[in-house]
C-alpha positions in Angstrom: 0.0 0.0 0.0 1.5 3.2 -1.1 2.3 5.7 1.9 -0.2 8.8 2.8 1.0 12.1 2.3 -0.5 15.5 3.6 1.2 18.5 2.2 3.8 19.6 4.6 3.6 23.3 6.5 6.0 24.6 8.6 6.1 26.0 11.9 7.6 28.8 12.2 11.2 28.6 12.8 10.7 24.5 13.7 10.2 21.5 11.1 7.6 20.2 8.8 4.6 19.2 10.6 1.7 18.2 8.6 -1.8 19.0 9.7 -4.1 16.7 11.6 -6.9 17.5 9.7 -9.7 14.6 9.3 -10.3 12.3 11.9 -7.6 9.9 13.3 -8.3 6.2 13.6 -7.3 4.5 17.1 -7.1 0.6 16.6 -6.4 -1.3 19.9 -5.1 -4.6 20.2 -7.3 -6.4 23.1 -10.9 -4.8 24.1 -10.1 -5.5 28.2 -9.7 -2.8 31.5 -7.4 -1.2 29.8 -8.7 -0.2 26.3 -12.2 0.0 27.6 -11.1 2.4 30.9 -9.1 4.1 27.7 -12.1 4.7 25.3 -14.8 5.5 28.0 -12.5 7.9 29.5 -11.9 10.1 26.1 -15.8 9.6 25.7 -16.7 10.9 29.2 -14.1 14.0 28.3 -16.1 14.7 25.1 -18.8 15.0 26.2 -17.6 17.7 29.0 -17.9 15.0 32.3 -14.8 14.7 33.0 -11.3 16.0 33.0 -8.3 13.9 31.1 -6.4 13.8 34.5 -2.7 12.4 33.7 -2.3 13.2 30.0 0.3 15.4 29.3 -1.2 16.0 25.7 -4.1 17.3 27.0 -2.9 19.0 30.8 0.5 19.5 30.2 2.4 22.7 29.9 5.3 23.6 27.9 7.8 26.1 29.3 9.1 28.2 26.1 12.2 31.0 26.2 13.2 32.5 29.6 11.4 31.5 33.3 11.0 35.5 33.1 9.1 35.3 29.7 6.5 33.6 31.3 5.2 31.8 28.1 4.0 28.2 29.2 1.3 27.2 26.8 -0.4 23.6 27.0 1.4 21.2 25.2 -2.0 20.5 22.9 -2.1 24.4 22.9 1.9 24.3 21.4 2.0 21.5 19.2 -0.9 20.3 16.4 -2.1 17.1 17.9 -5.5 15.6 16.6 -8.4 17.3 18.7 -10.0 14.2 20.5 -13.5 15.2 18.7 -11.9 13.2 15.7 -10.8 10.1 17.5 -12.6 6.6 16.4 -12.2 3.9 17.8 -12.1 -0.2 16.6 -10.5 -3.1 18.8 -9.3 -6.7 18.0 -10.4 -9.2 21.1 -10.4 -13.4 21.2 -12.9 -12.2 23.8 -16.4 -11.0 21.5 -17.6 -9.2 24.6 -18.8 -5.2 23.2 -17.2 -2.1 25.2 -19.9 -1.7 27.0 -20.0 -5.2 28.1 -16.2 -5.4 28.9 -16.0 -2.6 30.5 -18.8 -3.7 33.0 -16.4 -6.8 34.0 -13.3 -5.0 34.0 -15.4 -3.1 36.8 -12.3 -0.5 37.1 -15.0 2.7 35.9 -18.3 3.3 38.1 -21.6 2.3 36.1 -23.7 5.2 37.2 -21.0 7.6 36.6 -19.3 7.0 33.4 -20.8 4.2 32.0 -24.5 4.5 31.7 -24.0 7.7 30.2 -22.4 6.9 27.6 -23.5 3.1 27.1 -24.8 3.3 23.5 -21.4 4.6 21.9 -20.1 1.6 24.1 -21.9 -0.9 22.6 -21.7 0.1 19.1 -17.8 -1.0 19.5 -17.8 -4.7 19.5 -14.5 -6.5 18.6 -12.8 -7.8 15.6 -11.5 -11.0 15.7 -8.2 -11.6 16.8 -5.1 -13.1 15.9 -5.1 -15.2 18.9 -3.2 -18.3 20.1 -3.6 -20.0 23.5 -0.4 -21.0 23.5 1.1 -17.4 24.0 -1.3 -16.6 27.3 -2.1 -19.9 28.8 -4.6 -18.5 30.8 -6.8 -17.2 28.4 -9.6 -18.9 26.1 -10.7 -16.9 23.1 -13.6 -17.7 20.2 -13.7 -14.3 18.6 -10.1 -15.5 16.8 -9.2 -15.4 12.7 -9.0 -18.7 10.7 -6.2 -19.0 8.2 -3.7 -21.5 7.1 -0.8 -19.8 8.5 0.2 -16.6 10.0 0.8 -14.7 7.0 -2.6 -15.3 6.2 -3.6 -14.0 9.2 -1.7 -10.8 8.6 -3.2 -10.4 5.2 -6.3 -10.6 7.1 -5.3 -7.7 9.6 -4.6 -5.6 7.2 -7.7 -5.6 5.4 -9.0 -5.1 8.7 -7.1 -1.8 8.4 -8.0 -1.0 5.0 -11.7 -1.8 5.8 -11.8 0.2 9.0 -10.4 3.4 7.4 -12.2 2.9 4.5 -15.8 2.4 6.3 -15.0 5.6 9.0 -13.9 7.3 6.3 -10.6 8.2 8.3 -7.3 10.2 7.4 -5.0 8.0 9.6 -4.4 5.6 11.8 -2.4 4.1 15.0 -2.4 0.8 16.4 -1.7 0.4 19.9 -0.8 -3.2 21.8 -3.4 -3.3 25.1 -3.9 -6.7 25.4 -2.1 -9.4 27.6 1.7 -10.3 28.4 2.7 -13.2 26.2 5.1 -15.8 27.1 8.6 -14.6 27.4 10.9 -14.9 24.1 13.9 -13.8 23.2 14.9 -12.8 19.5 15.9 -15.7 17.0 16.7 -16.0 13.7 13.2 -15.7 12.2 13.2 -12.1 13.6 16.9 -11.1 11.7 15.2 -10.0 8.1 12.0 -9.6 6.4 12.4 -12.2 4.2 13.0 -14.6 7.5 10.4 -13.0 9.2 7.9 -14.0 6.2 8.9 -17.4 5.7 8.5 -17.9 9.7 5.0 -16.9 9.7 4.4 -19.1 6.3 5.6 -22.5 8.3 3.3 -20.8 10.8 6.8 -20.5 13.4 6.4 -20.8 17.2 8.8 -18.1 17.3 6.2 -15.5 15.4 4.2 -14.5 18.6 0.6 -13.1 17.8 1.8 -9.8 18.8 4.3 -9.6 16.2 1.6 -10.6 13.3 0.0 -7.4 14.6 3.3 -5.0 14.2 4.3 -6.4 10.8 0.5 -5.6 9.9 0.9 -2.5 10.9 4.5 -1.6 9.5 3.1 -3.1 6.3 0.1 -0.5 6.0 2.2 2.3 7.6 0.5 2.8 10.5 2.4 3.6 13.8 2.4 1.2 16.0 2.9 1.1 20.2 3.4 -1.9 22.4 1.8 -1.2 25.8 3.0 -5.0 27.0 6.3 -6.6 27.6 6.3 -8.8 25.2 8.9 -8.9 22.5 7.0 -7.4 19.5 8.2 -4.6 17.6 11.7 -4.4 19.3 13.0 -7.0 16.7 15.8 -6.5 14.3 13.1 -7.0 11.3 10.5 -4.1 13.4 13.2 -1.6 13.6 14.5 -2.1 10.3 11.3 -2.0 8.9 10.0 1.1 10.9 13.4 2.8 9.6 12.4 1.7 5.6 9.5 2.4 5.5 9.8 6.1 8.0 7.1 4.3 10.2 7.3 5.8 14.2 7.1 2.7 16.6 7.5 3.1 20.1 7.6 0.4 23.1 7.5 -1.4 25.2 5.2 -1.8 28.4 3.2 0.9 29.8 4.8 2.5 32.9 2.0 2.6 34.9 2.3 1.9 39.0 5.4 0.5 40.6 8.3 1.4 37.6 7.3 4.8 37.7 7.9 4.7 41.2 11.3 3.2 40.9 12.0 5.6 37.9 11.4 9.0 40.3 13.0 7.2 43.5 16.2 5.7 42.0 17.0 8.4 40.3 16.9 10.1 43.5 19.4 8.2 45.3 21.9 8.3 42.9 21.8 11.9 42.7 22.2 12.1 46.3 25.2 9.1 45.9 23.2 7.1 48.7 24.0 3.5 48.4 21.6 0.7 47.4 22.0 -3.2 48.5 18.5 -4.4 48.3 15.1 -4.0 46.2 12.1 -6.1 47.0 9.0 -5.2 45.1 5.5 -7.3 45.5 2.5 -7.1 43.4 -1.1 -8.4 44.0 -3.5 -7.9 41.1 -6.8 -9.4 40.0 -7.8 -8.0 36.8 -7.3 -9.7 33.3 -3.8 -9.0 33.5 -3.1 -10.5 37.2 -4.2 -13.8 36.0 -2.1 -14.0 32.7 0.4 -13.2 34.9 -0.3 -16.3 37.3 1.0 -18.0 34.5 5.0 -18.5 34.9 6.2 -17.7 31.2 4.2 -14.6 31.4 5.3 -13.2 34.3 8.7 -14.2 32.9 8.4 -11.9 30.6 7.2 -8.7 32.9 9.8 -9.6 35.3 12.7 -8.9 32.5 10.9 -5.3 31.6 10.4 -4.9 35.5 14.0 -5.9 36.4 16.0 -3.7 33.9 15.3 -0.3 35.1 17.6 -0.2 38.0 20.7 -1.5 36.6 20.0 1.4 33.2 19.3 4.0 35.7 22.1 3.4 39.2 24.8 2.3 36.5 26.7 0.2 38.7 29.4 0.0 36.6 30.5 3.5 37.2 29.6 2.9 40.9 30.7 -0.2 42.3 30.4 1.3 46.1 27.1 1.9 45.8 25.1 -0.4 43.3 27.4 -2.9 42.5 25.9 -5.7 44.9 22.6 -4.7 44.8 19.4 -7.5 45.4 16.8 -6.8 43.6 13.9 -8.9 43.8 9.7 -8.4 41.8 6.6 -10.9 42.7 3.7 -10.7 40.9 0.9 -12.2 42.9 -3.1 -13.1 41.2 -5.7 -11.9 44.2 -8.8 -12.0 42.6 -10.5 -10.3 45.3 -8.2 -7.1 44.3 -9.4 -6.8 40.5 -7.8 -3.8 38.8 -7.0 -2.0 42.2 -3.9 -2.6 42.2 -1.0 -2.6 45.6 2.3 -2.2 44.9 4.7 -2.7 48.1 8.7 -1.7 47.8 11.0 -2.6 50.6 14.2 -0.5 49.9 17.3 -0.8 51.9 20.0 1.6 51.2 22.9 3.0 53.2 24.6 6.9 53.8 27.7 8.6 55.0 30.2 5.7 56.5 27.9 2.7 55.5 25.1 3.3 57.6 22.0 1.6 56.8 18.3 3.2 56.5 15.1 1.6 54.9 12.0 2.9 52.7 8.9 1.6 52.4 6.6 2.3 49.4 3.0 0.9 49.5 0.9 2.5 46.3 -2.5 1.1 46.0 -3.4 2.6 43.0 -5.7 1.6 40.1 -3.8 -0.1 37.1 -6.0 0.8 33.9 -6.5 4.7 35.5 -2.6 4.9 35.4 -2.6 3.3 31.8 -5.5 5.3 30.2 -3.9 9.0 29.9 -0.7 6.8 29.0 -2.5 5.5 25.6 -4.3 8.4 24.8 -0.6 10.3 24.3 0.7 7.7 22.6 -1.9 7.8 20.3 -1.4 11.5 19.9 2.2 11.6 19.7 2.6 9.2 17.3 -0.1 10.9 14.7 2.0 13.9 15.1 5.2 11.9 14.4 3.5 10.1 11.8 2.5 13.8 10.2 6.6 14.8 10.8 8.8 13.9 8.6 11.8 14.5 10.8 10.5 12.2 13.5 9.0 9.6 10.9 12.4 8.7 9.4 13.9 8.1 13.1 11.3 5.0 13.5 11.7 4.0 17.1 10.4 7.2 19.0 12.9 7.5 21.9 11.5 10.5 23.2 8.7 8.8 24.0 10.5 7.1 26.8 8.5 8.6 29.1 5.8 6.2 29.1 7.4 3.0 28.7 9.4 0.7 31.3 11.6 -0.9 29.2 11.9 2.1 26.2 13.5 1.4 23.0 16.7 3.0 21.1 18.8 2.8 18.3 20.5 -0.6 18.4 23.9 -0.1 20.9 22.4 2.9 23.1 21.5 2.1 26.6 18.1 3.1 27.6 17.6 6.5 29.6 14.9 5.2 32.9 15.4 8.6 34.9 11.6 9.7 34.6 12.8 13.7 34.7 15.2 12.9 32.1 12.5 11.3 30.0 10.3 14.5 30.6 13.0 17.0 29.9 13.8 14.8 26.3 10.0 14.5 25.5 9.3 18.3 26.2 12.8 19.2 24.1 11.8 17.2 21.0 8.5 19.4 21.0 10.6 23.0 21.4 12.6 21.0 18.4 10.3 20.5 16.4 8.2 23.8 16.9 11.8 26.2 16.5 11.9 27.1 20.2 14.9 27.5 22.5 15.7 24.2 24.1 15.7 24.4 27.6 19.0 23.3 29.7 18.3 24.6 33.5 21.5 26.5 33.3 20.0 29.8 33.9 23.9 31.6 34.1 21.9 34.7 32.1 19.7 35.5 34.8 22.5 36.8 36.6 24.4 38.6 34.2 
């Protein structure tokens, strides 16, 4: 399919930006808490009944020039994101419940509140069927799955699903995100080295060509940005990023950073910049959503303990500081409690030591609510990556780094360690935008204010 264009403007001083003019298709992958807490929410804001509390795109602000010029426009304000009036939603599920319907047994949203209200534009959103194998999430059963004789099939069948959905919405563009379960953990082989490998896997229908991945060679295939909310190992594969790169389409990953990480990412980063030692990390999850119980399964959580696990070493570098973080215990449970359902608690023991070795402790216990965290996360996504889909300059990068900020284990040029330090993130993600838009990039050295 040959790649969209919209005629290019520029922005003042900054780069080519296209407009986001039409409406902007938003394809999930799995119709669960998450998608459903995702698309009720955007609905609810709509329709002026709530506020998009923990979106940046929309609540942000963007400090531009001096701290004395006192211009801090919203981010949505600052760059041209798509206005959520022209959102539309679809959603691939095993699972054939409707929003409506899955959103009542996620149970993370009140009924009365923010359901009811908007029940019939739930229900007209019923799922596609999925590209779905058991064998990747043990723990789920799906009927409402694709038929075909291998998996290229099946990814011929996605992207007409694609082609159909723009087609029937009439839509300008689209974006896939990845919200449905962890997969069982893989590591890259050499079906995942080239296309043509990658292609001939999926033809001999391949263990090692998860369902997950079917969905991001759809999508780099139709040019349609693509995010992978999950650990699993998807579009951070030698044949993803080399595609992305061909083809200039932005892919960004992988695992929303949602409860616990982003604790570790502000709290971490806080101990190294204070050079206080750490020798122990012991982080506990109970859970009992849709996601807890794939997790119950050990190959799953296998694979969220690797993108749970990584952040510490990236951001302490014990390499450089031996003294402090080279003997470090670091320890993450996932626990299924149904009784919990997408409340999530999050419990950190910490143990680190000060001046002359002396030991203190911190304890962390967030009890927070998974799919609330993860909702404002997808909804930027979506939004930044139509506007690096629409940027020629951030199109030819493929992976997204500065989207770091909402990932736990975020994806780079092959060879560059990933930055965790949450502020870090922030600063790059806010940066990219000045970029792109001609402003001043800001460093915090603020020597002219005392000139």
């Amino acid at each position: 399919m040959a790649r969209q264009h919209e005629p290019a403007v520029m922005t003042g001083g900054g780069r080519e930006i296209a407009p986001a003019r039409g409406k902007l298709g938003v394809m999930l992958v799995g119709l669960g808490a998450v998608s459903t807490t995702f698309i009720a929410g955007v609905e609810n804001v709509r329709r002026g009944h709530a506020l998009p509390i923990g979106s940046l795109s929309q609540m942000a602000t963007i400090r531009l020039g001096k701290r004395t010029d006192k211009r801090s426009p919203k981010i949505k304000d600052f760059v041209p994101l798509a206005d959520l009036k022209d959102l539309v939603f679809a959603a691939w599920d095993p699972i054939p419940d409707d929003a409506y319907t899955a959103a009542i047994k996620a149970g993370v949203l009140d009924k009365h509140e923010h359901l009811e209200p908007i029940k019939d534009f739930l229900l007209s959103i019923k799922p596609i069927p999925a590209v779905f194998d058991q064998y990747y999430v043990k723990r789920l059963q799906g009927t409402n799955v694709k038929r075909g004789k291998n998996k290229r099939e099946l990814a011929e069948q996605l992207r007409e699903d694609m082609r159909n959905f723009k087609q029937s919405q009439k839509l300008d563009r689209l974006v896939i995100v990845w919200c449905a379960s962890t997969e069982v953990f893989m590591t890259p082989g050499p079906a995942h080295q080239s296309l043509a490998a990658f292609e001939k896997a999926m033809e001999q229908n391949d263990q090692s060509i998860a369902p997950s991945m079917v969905y991001a060679y759809a999508a780099m295939m139709e040019n349609v940005p693509f995010a992978n909310g999950a650990p699993n190992l998807t579009v951070d594969l030698p044949v993803m990023e080399r595609l992305a790169d061909e083809r200039r389409v932005p892919i960004g990953g992988k695992d929303f950073k949602t409860g616990q990480t982003m604790m570790k990412s502000v709290l971490a980063p806080a101990f190294k910049a204070r050079m206080l030692g750490l020798s122990g990390w012991y982080s506990t999850n109970i859970l009992g959503n849709r996601d807890g119980e794939v997790l119950d399964d050990p190959e799953s959580f296998k694979t969220k303990e690797e993108s749970k696990l990584g952040l510490l070493e990236h951001i302490l570098q014990p390499d450089l500081y031996p003294e402090l973080y080279g003997k470090v215990y670091h320890k993450v449970r996932i626990n299924y409690y149904p009784p919990r359902g997408d409340n999530k608690e999050g419990w950190d023991n910490i143990d680190i030591f000060g001046w002359l070795g002396y030991p203190m402790q911190i304890k962390v216990d967030f009890l927070c609510r998974d799919s609330i965290l993860a909702a404002p996360i997808v909804l930027d996504l979506v939004l930044f990556l139509d506007l690096a889909q629409r940027t020629p300059e951030l199109r030819r990068l493929g992976i997204q780094e500065w989207l770091s900020f909402y990932f736990k284990s975020p994806m780079t040029a092959p060879g560059l360690y990933p930055e965790h330090d949450l502020f870090i993130q922030l600063m790059k993600l806010k940066n990219t935008l000045r970029y792109l838009k001609g402003e001043e990039l800001i460093t915090h050295l603020g020597l002219e204010y005392y000139d």
